[in-house]
N, C-alpha and C positions, 0 to 999 in steps of 0.2 A: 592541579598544577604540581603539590606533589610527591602524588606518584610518577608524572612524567619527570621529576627531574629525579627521581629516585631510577630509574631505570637508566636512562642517560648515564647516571654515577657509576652503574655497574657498567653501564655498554664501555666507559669511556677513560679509565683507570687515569693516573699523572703520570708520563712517561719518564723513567729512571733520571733522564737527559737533566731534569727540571730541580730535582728534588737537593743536589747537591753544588745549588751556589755558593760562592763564598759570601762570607756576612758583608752587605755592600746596601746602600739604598738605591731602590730600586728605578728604574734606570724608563720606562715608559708605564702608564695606570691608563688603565680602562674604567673612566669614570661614568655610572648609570645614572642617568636621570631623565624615567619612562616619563612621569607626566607634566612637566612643563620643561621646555628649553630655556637654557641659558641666552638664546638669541631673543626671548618674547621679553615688552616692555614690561617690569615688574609695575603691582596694580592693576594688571588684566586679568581677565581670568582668575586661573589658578598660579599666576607668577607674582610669586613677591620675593621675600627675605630669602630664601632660599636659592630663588636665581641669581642673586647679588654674591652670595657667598659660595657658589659653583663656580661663575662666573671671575669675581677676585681669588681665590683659593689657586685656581688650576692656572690662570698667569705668575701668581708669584712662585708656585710649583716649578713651572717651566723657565724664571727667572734664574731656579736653581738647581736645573740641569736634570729636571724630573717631567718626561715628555708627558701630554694629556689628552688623549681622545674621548668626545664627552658624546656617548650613546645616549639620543632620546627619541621620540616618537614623532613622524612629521604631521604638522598638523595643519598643513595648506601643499595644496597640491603644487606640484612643480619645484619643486621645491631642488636643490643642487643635493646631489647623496651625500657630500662631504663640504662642509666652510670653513677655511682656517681664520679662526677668531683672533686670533694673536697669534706669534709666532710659538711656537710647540706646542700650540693648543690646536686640536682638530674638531669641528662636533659633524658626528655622523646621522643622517637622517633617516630613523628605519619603521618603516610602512610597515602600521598594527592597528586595524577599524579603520572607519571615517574619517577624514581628515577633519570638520568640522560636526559642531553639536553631538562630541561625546563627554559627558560629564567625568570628574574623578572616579565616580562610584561605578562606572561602569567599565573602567579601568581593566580589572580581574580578568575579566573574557578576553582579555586583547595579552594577556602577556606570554602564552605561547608563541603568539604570532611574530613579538617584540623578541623572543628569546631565539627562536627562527630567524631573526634579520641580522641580533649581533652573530651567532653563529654563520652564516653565509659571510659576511665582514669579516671577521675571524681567520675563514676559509683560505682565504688567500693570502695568508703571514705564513710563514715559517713557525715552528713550533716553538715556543718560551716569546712572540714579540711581546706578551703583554708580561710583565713583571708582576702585578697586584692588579685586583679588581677592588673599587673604592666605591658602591655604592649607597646612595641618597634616598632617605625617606621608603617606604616598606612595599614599596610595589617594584623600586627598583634592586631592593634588597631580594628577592624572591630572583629576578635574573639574575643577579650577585651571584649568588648562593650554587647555580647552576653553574655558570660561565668559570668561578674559580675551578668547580669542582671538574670538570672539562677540560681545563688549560693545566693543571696542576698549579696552580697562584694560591696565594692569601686572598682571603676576602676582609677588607674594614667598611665597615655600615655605620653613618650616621644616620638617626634615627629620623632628626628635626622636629616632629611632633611624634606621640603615642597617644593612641587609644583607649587605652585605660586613662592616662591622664584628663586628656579631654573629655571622655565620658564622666569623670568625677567633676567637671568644671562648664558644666553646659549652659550659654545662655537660653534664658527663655525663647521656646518654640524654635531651636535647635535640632537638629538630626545626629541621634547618636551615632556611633561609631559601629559597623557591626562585627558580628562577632567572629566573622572569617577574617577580618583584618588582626584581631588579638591574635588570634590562632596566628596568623602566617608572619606578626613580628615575633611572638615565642620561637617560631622555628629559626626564625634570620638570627635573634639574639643566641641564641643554641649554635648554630652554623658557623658564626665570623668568628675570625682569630683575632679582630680588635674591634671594641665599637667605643665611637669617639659622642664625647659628650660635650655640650655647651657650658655646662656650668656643674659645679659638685653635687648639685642638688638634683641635675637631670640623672649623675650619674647615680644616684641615690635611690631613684624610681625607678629604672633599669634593675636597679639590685632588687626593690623590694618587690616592684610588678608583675619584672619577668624574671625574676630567679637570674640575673646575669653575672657570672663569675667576676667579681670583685677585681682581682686581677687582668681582666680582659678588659675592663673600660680604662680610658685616656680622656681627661676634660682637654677639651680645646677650648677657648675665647675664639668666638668670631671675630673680624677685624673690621676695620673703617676707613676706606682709602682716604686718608689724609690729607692726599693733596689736593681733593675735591671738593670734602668737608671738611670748608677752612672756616673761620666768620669773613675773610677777604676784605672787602672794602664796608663792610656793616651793613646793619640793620635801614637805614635810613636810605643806602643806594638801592640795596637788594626789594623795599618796597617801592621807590622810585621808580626804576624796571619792570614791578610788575602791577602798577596802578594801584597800590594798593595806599588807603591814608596813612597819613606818618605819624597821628597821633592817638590812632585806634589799639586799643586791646583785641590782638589778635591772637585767640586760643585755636591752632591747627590742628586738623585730622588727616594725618595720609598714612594710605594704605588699602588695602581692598575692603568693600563695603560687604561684611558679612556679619551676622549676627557674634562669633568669636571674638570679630576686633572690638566691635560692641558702641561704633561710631554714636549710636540712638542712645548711649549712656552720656554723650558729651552736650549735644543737644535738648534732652531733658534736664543737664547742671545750667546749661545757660539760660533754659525757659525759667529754672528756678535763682536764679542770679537778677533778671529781668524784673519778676516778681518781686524780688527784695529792694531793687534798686534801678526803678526806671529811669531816673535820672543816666545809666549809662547805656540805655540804646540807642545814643547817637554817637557812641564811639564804641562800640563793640561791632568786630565783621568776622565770623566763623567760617573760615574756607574750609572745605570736605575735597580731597586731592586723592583720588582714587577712583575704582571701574569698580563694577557688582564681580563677586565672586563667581568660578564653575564657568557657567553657558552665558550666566545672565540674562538669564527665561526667569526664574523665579523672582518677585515681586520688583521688578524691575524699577518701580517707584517708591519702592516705601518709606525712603527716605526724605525724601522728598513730602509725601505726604506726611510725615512725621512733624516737621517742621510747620508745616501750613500749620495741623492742629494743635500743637504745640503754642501758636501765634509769633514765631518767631523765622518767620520766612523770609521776611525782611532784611536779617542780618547775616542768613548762613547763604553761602555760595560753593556750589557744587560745579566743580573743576574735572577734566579728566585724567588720568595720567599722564604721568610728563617724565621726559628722560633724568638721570640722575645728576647733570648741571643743572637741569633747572629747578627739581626739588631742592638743591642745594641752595636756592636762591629762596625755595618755599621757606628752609627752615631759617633762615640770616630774618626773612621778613617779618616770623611768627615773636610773636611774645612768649609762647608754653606752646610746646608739642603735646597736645593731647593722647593718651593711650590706654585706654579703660578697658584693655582686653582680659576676657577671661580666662585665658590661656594662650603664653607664649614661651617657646622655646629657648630664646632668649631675648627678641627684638632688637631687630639692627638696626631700626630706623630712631632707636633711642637714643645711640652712640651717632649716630649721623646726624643728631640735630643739634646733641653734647657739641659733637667737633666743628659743627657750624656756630656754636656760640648761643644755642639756645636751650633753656630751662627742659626739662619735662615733667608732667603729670601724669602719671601714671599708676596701674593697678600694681598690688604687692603680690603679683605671681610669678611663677614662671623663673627666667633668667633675667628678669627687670630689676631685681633688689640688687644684683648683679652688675646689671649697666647702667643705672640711676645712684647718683649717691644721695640718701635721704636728707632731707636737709640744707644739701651742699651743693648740688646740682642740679634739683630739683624735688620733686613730692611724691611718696608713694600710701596709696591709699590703701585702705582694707578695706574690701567687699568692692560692691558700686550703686551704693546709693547716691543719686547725683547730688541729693543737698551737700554729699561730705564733697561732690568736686566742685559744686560753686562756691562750698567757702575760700579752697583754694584761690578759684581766680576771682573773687574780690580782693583778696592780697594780693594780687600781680595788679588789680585794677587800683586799689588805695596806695599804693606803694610805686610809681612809674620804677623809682632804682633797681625795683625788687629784681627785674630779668634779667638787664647787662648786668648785674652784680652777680648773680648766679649764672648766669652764662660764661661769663670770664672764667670762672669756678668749672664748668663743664667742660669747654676746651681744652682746657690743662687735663683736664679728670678720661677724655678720651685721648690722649698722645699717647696712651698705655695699651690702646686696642689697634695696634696696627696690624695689616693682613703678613705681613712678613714676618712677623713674631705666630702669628697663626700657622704661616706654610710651614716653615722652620719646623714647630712642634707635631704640624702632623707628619710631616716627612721621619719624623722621630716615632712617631705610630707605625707606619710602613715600617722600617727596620724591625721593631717590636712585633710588628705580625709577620713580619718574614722567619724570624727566627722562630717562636712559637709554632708558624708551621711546620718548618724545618724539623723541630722537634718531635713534630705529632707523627709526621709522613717516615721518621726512622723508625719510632715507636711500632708504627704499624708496618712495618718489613724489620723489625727483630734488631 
């Protein structure tokens, strides 16, 4: 991959036309996101946190007069070439492999094909339609990298996870990352004019990872549609609605079921909770609110079997993905969002259960320390040994005040993560890579 886009580079210089805008922000982005659409329910597959914040970003974008077409991979046949999602939002649908039972990892083979489809798309603009290419996670970074250099644009990369990171942080029986993937985020970090970071600490792994110019990273804060994750009418309606007892300790898991999120770490705290204090398995209920990761060919039950031997089958219930009012309804209903993952980039579904009014638990990785205030909003753990998370929720269980006290505390504590405060800042990235390019593109013609 490349060498073809190194040859393209040469074939295909930025034409004079491009090079001397005036300092403006920029006015439509071609945004990449090869392997999951913004149109898939987050929780399937490979769609979670990521679809949410493509998906909010590029409306509030276009809220402020910054058009959005979102290039991704179709992955069911028939599918419309083009859906306008909102208004200035487009997502185009560009045929690269099989439409079903292709894995992430099998990805790489398909993104010629993918770079092939934005370019025919392309085809038919006038020269300069795309103002910046703004690609998502490092397979879309790879057509990024291309497409700027093609159109004459800036290229800004968010990264959402890395490979190095994750590789230092693998849960048991885990598939590393390999090592063409490291190679092709060093090339993308090398390539962008901006790369936008979740939190200071992501952009600290950038620097120290992949050698990333210090000045070239921008933290963003994801954001938290507000008016959805409200607490609205409480805890008490919200399990009402969804049959759930009104006087159970209910510690939640949503999100996609893979060894990363590390759901089998919530589940061995409450086998060990059980054991300490059988008196509360008749008001303890563990919903699991999520779909298996990828194809969902591999161990497609193991959670499930967890629980049996565990002897705790009894209490956990396994749900499947649900659109984002009704998670909204998941998290008003839960007592503690659980989140024992080993690595996360920042976790939106933290701040989505904060602004619902609910506590979280969660690991001390990632951008969690970030979206959880310790203490105040809720609990952040070191490591994941489950006995340190059922002591946890024995305090939520001894304690009924413990959660509306700390959830009132969480709502307040997410009114600071709004997506328009996000769009805002990254539209301020754009400008910032426009002119950096601007800079480079004079440098290299004298």
């Amino acid at each position: 991959m490349s060498q073809y886009i190194s040859r393209l580079q040469r074939r295909s210089p930025a034409t004079t036309s491009r090079l001397w805008l005036p300092h403006r922000r920029p006015r439509r982005v071609a945004m990449l996101s090869v392997h999951t659409s913004p149109l898939h329910q987050p929780g399937t597959g490979d769609a979670g946190g990521m679809n949410v914040y493509i998906v909010e970003l590029a409306q509030r974008l276009a809220a402020i007069n910054i058009e959005v077409e979102i290039f991704t991979r179709a992955t069911t046949g028939g599918l419309p070439p083009t859906v306008e999602m909102a208004p200035g939002v487009l997502v185009r649908h560009i045929d690269a492999g099989p439409y079903e039972g292709l894995n992430k990892e099998d990805l790489p083979a398909q993104l010629c094909a993918f770079t092939h489809g934005v370019m025919q798309a392309w085809a038919g603009h006038r020269p300069g339609h795309y103002d910046l290419v703004h690609s998502h996670y490092w397979l879309s970074g790879h057509v990024g990298w291309l497409a700027a250099q093609r159109w004459g644009t800036p290229l800004v990369h968010a990264m959402h996870t890395m490979a190095k990171v994750k590789n230092a942080n693998l849960a048991d029986g885990d598939t590393p990352e390999p090592a063409a993937r490291v190679i092709g985020e060093t090339q993308i970090v090398s390539a962008a004019d901006r790369l936008i970071a979740n939190t200071a600490e992501e952009r600290e792994e950038l620097v120290h990872h992949y050698a990333a110019d210090p000045a070239k990273v921008a933290v963003v804060h994801p954001g938290v549609n507000l008016d959805r994750f409200r607490p609205a009418d409480g805890r008490a309606a919200a399990r009402a609605r969804l049959g759930l007892p009104q006087d159970a300790l209910i510690p939640l898991f949503a999100g996609r079921i893979q060894p990363l999120k590390a759901p089998d770490v919530l589940l061995r705290a409450v086998a060990v909770l059980l054991d300490q204090r059988p008196d509360l398995r008749s008001r303890i209920l563990v919903p699991v609110v999520g779909g298996l990761s990828g194809s969902g060919l591999a161990k497609p039950e193991g959670l499930q079997k967890l629980a049996s031997r565990l002897g705790i089958a009894d209490v956990v219930r396994f749900h499947p993905p649900v659109g984002q009012e009704q998670l909204a309804d998941w998290f008003r209903a839960a007592s503690v969002l659980v989140m024992p993952s080993y690595s996360e980039s920042f976790g939106l579904v933290a701040i989505e259960a904060q602004a619902a009014g609910t506590p979280v638990l969660a690991a001390a990785v990632g951008g969690l320390p970030v979206a959880v205030a310790d203490g105040r909003t809720g609990f952040l753990v070191r490591g994941h040994d489950p006995a340190a998370y059922a002591r946890v929720l024995r305090d939520f269980a001894d304690d009924p005040a413990l959660s509306p006290r700390m959830g009132e505390a969480a709502a307040r504590h997410a009114q600071s993560f709004g997506w328009d405060t996000a769009a805002a800042a990254t539209a301020d990235v754009y400008v910032a890579a426009a002119q950096s390019y601007r800079r480079h593109v004079r440098s290299l013609h004298g």
